[in-house]
NUMIBA-545253 format. One line per field, with one value per residue: residue number from 1; residue in one letter; chain; x, y, z of N, C-alpha, C, O, CB in turn. Coordinates in nm, 4 decimals, always signed. Atoms other than C-alpha are relative to their C-alpha. Glycine has a CB too. Example, Ala and Ser with C-alpha at 12.3 -4.5 7.8 and 13.67 -1.06 7.14 Angstrom:
// residues 2
sedo = [1 2]
kolgu = [a s]
guba = [A A]
n.X = [+0.0890 -0.0820]
n.Y = [-0.1190 -0.1190]
n.Z = [+0.0000 -0.0060]
ca.X = [+1.2300 +1.3670]
ca.Y = [-0.4500 -0.1060]
ca.Z = [+0.7800 +0.7140]
c.X = [+0.0900 -0.0770]
c.Y = [+0.1200 +0.1090]
c.Z = [+0.0000 +0.0730]
o.X = [+0.1936 -0.0261]
o.Y = [+0.1181 +0.2198]
o.Z = [+0.0665 +0.0899]
cb.X = [-0.0992 +0.0414]
cb.Y = [+0.0027 +0.0462]
cb.Z = [+0.1246 -0.1415]
END
This chain:
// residues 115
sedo = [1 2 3 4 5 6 7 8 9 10 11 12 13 14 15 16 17 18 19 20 21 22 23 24 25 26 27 28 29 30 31 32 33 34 35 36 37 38 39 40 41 42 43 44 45 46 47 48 49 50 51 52 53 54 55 56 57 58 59 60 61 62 63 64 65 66 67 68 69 70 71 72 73 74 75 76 77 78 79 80 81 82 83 84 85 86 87 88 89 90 91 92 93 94 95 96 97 98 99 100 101 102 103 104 105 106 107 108 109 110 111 112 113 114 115]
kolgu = [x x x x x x x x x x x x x x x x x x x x x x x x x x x x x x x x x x x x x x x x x x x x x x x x x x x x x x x x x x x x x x x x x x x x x x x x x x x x x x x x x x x x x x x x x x x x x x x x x x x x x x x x x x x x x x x x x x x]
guba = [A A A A A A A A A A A A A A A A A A A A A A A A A A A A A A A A A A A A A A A A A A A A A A A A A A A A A A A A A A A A A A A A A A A A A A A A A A A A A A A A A A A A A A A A A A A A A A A A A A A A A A A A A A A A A A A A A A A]
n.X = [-0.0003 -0.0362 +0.0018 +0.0085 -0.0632 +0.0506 +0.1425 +0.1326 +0.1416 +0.0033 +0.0708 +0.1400 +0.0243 -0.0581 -0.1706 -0.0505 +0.0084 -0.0604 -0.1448 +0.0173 +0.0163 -0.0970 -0.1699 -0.0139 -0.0256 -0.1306 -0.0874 +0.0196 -0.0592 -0.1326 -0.0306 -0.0122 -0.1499 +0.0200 -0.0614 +0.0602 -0.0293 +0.1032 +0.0623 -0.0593 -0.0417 +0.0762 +0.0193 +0.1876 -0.0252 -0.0830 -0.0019 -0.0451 +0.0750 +0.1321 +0.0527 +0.1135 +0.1071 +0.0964 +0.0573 +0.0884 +0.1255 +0.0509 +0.0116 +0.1056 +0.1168 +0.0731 +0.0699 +0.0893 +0.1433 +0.0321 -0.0598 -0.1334 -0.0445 -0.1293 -0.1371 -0.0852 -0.1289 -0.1197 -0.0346 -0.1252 +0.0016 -0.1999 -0.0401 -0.0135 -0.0942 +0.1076 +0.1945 +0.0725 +0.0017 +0.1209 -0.0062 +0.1141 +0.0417 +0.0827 +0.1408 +0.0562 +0.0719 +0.0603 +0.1255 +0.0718 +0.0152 +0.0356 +0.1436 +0.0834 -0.0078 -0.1119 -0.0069 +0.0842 -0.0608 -0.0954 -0.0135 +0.0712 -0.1149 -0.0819 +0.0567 +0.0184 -0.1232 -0.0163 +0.0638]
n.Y = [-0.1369 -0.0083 -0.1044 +0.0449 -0.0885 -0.0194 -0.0841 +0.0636 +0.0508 +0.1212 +0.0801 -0.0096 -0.0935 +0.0467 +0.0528 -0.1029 -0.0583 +0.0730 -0.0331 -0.1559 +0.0274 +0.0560 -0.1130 -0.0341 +0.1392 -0.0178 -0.0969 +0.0409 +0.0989 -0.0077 -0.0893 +0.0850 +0.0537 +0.1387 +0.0321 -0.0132 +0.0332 +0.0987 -0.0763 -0.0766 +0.0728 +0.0547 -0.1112 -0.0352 -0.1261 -0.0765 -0.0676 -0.1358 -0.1160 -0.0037 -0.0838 -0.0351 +0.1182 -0.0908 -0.0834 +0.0277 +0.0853 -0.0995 -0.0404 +0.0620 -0.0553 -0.0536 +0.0508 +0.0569 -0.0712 +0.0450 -0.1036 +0.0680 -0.0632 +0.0265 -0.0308 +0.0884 -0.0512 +0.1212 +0.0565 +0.0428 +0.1430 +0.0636 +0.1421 +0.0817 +0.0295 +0.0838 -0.0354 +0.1101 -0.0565 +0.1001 +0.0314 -0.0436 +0.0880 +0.1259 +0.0076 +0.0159 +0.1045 +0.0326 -0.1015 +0.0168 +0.1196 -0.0200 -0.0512 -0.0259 -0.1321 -0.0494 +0.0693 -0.0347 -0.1429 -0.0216 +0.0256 -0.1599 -0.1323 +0.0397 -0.0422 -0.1342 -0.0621 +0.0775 -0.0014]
n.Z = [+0.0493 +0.1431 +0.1297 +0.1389 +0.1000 +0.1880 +0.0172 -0.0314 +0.0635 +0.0102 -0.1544 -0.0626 -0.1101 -0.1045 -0.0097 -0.0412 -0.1095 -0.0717 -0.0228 -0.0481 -0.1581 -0.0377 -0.0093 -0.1109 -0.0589 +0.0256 -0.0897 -0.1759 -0.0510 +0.0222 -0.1442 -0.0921 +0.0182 +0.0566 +0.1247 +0.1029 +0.1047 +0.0755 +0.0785 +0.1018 +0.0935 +0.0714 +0.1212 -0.0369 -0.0722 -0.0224 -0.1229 -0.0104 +0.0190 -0.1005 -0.0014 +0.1203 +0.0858 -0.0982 +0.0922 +0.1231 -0.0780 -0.0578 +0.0845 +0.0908 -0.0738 +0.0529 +0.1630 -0.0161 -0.0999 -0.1306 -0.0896 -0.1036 -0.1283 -0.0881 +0.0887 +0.0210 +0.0051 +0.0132 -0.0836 +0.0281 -0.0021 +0.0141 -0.0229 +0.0747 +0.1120 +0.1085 -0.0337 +0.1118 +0.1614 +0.0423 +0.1770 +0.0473 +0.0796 -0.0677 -0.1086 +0.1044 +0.0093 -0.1209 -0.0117 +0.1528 -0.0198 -0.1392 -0.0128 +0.1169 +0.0116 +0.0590 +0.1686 +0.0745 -0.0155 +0.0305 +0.1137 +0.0944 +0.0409 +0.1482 +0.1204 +0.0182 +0.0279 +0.0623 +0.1411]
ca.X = [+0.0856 +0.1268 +0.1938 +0.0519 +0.2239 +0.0453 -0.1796 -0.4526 -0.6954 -0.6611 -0.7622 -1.1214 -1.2405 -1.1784 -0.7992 -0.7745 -0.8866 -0.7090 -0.3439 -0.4580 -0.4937 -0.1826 +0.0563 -0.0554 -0.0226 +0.3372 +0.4582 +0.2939 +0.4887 +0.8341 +0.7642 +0.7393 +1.0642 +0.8884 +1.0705 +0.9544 +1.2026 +0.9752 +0.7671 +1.0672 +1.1994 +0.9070 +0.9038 +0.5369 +0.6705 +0.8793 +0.9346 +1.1229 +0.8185 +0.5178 +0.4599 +0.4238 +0.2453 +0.0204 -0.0285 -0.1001 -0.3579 -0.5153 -0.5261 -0.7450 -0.9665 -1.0529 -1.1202 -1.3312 -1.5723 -1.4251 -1.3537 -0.9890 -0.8884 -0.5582 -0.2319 +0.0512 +0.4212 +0.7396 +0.8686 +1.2498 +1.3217 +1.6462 +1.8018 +1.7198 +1.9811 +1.6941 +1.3617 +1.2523 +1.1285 +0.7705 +0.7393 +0.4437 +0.3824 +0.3317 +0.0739 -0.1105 -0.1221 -0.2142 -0.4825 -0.6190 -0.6061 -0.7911 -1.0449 -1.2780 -1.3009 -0.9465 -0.9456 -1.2012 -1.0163 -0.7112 -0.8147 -1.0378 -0.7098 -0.5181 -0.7990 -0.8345 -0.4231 -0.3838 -0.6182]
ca.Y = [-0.6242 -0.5327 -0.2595 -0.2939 -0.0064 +0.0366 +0.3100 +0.3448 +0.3924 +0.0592 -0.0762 -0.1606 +0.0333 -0.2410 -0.3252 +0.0768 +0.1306 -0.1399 -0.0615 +0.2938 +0.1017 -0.0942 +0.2012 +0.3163 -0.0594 -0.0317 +0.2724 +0.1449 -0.1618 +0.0129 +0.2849 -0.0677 -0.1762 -0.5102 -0.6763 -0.6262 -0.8281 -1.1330 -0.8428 -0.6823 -1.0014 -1.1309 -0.7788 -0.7063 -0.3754 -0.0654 +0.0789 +0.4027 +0.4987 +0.4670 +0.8124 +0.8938 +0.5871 +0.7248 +1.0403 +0.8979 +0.6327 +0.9725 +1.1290 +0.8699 +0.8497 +1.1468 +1.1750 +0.9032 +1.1320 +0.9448 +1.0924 +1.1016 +1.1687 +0.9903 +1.1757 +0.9874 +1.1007 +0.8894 +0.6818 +0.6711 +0.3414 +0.2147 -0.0769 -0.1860 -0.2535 -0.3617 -0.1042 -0.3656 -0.3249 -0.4411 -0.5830 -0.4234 -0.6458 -0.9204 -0.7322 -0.6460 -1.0315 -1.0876 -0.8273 -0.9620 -1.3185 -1.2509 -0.9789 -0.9242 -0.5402 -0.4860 -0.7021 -0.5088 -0.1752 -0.2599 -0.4297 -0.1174 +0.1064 -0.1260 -0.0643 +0.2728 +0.3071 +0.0699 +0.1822]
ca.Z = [+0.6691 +0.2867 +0.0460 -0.2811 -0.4316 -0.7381 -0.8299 -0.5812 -0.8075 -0.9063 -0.5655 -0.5034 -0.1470 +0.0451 -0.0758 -0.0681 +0.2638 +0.4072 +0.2907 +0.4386 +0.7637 +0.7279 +0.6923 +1.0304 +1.1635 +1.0199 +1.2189 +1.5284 +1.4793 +1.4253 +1.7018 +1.8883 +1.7605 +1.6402 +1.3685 +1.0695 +0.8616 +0.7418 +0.5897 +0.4271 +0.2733 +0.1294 -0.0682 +0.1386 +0.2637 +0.1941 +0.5480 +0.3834 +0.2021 +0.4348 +0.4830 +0.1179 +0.0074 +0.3115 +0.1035 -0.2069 -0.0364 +0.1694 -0.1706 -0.3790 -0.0492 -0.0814 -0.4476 -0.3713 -0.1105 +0.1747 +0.5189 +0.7083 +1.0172 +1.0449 +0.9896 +0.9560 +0.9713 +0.8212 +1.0642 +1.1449 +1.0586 +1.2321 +1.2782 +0.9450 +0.6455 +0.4040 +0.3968 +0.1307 -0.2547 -0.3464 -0.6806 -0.8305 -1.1232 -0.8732 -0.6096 -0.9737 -1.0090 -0.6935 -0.6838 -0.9963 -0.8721 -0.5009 -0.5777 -0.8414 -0.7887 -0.8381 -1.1553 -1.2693 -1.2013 -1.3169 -1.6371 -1.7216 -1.6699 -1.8997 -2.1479 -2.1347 -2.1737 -2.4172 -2.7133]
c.X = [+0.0541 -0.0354 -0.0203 +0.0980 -0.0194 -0.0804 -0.1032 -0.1350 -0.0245 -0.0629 -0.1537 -0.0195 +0.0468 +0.1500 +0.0684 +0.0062 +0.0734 +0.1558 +0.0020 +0.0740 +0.1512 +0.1393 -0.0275 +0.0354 +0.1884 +0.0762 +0.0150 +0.0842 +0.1742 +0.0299 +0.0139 +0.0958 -0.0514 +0.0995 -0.0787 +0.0733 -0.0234 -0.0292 +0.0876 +0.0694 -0.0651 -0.0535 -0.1367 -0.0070 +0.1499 -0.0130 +0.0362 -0.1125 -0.1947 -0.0750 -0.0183 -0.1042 -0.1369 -0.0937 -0.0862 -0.1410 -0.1292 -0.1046 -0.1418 -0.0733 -0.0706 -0.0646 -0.1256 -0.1231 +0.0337 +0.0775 +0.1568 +0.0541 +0.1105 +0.1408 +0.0766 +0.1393 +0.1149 +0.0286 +0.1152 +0.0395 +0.1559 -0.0159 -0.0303 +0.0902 -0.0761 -0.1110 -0.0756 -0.0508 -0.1227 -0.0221 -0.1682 -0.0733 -0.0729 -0.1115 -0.0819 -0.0690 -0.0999 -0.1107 -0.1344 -0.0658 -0.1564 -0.1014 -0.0419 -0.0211 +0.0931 +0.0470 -0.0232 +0.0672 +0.0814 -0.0042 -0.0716 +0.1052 +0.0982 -0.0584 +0.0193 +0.1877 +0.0596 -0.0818 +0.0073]
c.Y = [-0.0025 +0.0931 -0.0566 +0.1003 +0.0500 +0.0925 -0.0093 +0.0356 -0.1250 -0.0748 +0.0324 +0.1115 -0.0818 -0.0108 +0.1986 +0.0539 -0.1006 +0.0115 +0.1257 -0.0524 -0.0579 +0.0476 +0.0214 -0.1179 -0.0361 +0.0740 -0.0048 -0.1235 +0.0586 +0.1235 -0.1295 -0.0884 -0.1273 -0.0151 -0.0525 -0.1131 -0.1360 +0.1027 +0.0418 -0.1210 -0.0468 +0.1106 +0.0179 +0.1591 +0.0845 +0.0997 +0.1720 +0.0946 -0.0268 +0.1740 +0.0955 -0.0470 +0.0560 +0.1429 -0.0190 -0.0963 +0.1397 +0.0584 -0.0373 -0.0084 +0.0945 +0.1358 -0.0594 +0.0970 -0.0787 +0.0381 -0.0382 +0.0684 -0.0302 +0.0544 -0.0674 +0.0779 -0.0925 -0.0288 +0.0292 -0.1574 -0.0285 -0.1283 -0.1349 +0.0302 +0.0833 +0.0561 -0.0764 +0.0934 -0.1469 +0.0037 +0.0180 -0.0806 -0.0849 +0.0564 +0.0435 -0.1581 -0.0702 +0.0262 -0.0573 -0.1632 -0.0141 +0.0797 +0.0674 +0.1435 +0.0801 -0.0167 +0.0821 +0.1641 +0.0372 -0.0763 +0.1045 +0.0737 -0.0563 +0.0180 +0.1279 +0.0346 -0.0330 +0.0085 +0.1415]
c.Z = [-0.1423 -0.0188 -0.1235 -0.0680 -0.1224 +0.0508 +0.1162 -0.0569 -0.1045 +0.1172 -0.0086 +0.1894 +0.0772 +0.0166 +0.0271 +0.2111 +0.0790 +0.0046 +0.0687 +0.1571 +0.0478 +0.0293 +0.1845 +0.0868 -0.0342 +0.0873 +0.1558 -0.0009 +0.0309 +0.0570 +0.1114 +0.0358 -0.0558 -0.1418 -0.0994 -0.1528 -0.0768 -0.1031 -0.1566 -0.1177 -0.0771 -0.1272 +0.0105 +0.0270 -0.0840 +0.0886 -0.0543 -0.0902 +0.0203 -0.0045 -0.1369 -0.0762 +0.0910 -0.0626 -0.0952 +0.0092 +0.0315 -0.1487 -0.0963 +0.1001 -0.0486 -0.1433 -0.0244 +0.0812 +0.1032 +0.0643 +0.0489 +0.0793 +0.0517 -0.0711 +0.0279 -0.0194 -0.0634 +0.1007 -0.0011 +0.0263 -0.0031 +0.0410 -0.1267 -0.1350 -0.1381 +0.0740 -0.0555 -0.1598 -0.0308 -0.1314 -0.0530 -0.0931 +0.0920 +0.1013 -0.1354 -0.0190 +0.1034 +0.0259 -0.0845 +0.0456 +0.1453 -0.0169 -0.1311 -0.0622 -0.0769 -0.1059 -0.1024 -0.0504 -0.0769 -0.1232 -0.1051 -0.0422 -0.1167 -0.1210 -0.0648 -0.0540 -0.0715 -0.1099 +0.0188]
o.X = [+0.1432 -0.1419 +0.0469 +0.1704 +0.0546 -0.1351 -0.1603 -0.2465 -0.1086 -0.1542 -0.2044 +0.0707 +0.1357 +0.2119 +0.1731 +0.0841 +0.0876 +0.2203 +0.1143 +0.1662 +0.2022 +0.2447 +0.0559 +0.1031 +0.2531 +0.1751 +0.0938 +0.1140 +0.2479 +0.1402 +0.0729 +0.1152 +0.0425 +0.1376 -0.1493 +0.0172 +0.0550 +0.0346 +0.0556 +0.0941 -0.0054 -0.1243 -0.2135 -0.1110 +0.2495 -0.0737 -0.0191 -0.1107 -0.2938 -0.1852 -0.0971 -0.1868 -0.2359 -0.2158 -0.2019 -0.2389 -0.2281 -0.2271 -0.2332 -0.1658 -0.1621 -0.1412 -0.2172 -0.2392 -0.0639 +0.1890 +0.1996 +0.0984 +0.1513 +0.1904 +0.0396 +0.1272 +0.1046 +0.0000 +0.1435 +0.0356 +0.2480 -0.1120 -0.0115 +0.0709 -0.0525 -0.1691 -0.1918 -0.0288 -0.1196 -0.0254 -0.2554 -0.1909 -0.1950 -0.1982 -0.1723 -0.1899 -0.2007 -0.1890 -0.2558 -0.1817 -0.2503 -0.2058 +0.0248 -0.0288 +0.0781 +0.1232 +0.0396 +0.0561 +0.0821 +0.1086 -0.0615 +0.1195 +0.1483 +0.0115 +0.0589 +0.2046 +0.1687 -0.0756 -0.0332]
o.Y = [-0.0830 +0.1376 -0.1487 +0.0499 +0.1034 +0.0990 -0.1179 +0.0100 -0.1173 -0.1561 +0.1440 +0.1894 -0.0408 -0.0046 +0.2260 +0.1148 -0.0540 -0.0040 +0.1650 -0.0092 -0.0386 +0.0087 -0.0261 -0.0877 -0.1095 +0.0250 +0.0293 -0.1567 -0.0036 +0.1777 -0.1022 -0.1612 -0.1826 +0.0747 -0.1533 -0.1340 -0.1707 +0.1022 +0.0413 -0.0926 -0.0799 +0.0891 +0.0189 +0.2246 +0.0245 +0.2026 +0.2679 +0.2172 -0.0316 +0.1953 +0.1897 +0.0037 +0.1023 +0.1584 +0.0202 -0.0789 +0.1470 +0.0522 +0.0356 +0.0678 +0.0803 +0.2317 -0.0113 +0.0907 -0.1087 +0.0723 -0.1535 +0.1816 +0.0143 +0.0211 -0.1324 +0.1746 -0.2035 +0.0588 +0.0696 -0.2236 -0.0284 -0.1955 -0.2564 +0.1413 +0.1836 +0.0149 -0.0813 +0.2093 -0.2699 +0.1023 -0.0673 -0.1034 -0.1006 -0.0238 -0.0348 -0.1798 -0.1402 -0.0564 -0.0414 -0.1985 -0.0916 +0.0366 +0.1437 +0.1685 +0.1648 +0.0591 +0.0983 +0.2255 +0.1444 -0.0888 +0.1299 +0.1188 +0.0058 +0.0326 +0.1538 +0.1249 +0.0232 -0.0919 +0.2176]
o.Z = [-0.1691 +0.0241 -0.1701 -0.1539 -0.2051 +0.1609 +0.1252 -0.0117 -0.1940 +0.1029 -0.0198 +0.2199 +0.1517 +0.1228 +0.0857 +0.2845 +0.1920 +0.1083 +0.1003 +0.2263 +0.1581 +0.0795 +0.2616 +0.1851 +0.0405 +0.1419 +0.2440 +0.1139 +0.1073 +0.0498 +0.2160 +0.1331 -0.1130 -0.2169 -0.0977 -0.2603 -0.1651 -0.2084 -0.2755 -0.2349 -0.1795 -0.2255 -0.0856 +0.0224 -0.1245 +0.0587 -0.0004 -0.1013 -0.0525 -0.0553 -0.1462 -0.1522 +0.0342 -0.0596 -0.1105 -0.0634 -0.0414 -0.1584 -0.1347 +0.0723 -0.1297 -0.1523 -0.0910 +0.0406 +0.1720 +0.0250 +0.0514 +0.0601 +0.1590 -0.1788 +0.1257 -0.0946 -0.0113 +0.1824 -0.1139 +0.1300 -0.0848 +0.0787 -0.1206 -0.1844 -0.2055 +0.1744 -0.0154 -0.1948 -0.0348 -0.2051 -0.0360 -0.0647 +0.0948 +0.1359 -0.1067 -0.0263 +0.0938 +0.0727 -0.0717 +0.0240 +0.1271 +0.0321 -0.2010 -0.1825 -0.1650 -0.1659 -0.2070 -0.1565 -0.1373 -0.1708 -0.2252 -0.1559 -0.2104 -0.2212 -0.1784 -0.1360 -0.0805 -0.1810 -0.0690]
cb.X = [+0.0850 -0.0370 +0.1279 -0.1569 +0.0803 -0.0923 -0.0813 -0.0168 -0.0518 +0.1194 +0.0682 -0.0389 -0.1336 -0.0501 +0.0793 -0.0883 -0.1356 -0.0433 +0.0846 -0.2073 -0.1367 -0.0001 -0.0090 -0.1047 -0.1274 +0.0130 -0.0490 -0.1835 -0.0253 +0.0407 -0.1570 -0.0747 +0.1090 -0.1748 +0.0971 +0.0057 +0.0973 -0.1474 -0.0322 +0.1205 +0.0517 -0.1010 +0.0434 -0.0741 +0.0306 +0.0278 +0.1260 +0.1635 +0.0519 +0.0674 +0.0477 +0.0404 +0.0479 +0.1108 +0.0705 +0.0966 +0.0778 +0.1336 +0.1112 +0.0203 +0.0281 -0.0036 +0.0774 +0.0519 -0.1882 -0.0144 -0.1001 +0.1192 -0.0761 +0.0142 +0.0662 -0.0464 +0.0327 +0.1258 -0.0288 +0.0820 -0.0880 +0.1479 -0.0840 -0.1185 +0.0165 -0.0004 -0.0731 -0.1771 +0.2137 -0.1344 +0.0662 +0.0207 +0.1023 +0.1100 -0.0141 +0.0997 +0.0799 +0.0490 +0.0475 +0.1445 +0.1756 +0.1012 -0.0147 -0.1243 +0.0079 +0.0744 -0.1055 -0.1452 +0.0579 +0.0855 -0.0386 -0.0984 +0.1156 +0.0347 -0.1164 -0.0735 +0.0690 +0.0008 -0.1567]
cb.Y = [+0.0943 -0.0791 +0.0759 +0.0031 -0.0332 -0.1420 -0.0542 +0.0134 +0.1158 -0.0344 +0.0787 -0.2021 +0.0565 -0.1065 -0.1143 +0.0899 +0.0368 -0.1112 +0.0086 +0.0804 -0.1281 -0.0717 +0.2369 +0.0673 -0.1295 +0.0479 +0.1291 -0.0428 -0.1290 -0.0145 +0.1290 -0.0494 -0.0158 -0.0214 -0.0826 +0.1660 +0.0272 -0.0626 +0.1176 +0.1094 -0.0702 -0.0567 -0.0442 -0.0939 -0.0495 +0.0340 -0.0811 +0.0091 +0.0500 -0.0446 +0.0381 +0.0227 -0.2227 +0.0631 +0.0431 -0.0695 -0.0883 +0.1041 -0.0203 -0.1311 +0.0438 -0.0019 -0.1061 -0.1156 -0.0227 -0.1172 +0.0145 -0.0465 -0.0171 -0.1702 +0.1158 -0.0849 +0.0350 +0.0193 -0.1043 +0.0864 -0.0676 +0.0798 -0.0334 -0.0339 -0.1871 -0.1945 +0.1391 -0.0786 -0.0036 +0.0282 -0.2029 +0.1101 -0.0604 -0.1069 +0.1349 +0.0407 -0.0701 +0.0363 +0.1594 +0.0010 -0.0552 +0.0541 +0.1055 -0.0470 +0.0345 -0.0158 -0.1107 -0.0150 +0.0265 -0.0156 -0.1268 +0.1263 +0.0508 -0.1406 -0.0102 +0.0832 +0.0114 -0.0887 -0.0766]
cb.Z = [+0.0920 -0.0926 -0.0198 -0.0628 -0.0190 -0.1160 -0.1308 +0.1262 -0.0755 -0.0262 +0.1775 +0.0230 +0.0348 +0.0132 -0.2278 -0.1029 +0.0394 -0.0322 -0.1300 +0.0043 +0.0343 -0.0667 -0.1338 +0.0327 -0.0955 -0.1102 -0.0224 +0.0663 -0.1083 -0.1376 +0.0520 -0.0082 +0.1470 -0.0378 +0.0164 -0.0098 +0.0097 +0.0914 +0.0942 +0.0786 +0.0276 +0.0944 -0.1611 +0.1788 +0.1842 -0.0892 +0.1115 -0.0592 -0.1652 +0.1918 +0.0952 -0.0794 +0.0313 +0.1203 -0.0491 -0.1018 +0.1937 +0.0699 -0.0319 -0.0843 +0.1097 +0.0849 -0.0663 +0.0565 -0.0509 +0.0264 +0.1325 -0.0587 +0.0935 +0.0258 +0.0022 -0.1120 +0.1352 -0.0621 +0.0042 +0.0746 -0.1273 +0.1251 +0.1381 -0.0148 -0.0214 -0.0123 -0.0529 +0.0950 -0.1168 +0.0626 -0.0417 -0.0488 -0.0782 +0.0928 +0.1742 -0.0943 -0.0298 +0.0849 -0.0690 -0.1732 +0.0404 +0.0928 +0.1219 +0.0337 +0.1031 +0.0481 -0.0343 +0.0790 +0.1051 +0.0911 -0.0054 +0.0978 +0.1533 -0.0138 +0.0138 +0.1694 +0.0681 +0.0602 -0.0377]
END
C-alpha cells in the first residue's frame, strides 16, 4: 500500500486510480487492526490523513469525468505513535522513474510553472 501525496493531477489514471483504491485498502486494514508499521516506516503511508488525501484523489477523479461510488471516512487510528510522513520529492522520483505517464504529467506541470 502507498501514498504518493503529491498533486493528483500529476498522476497518470492508473497511479490515480490506484492510490484511490489503496486508501480504502488502508482503513480496511486498520478497522482490522493489522499492523501497518512496515508501511509507516518506510514513509509509504500517512494513516492520519487518509480521509482527506481520499478527498483530494475523489476530487481529480472527478474532474477527470470519472465515476465514484466509494465514500470513505477517516479512520481512528490507535495504537499507533508514528501515523508516518511521506516524502514527496521522493514518490515524484519514483513516479518519474516507473511510469511514463506520470513523467509526462509531472514534467509538463514543472514546465508550465517554471516559465
Amino acid at each position: 500500500m502507498r501514498m504518493w501525496m503529491i498533486d493528483p493531477k500529476l498522476l497518470c489514471r492508473k497511479h490515480l486510480l490506484a492510490e484511490h483504491l489503496e486508501c480504502h485498502m488502508l482503513v480496511g486494514a486498520i478497522k482490522k487492526g493489522k499492523n501497518l508499521k512496515g508501511y509507516v516506516d518506510k514513509g509509504l503511508v500517512e494513516l492520519d490523513h487518509i480521509g482527506k488525501r481520499h478527498r483530494e484523489l475523489v476530487r481529480e477523479m472527478k474532474r477527470r469525468g470519472y465515476r465514484h461510488y466509494t465514500p470513505l471516512k477517516q479512520p481512528y487510528v490507535r495504537n499507533y505513535h508514528d501515523v508516518g510522513k511521506v516524502d514527496t520529492h521522493i514518490s515524484k522520483i519514483d513516479l518519474i522513474l516507473r511510469c511514463d505517464d506520470c513523467m509526462m504529467r509531472i514534467f509538463n506541470n514543472w514546465l508550465l510553472t517554471n516559465n
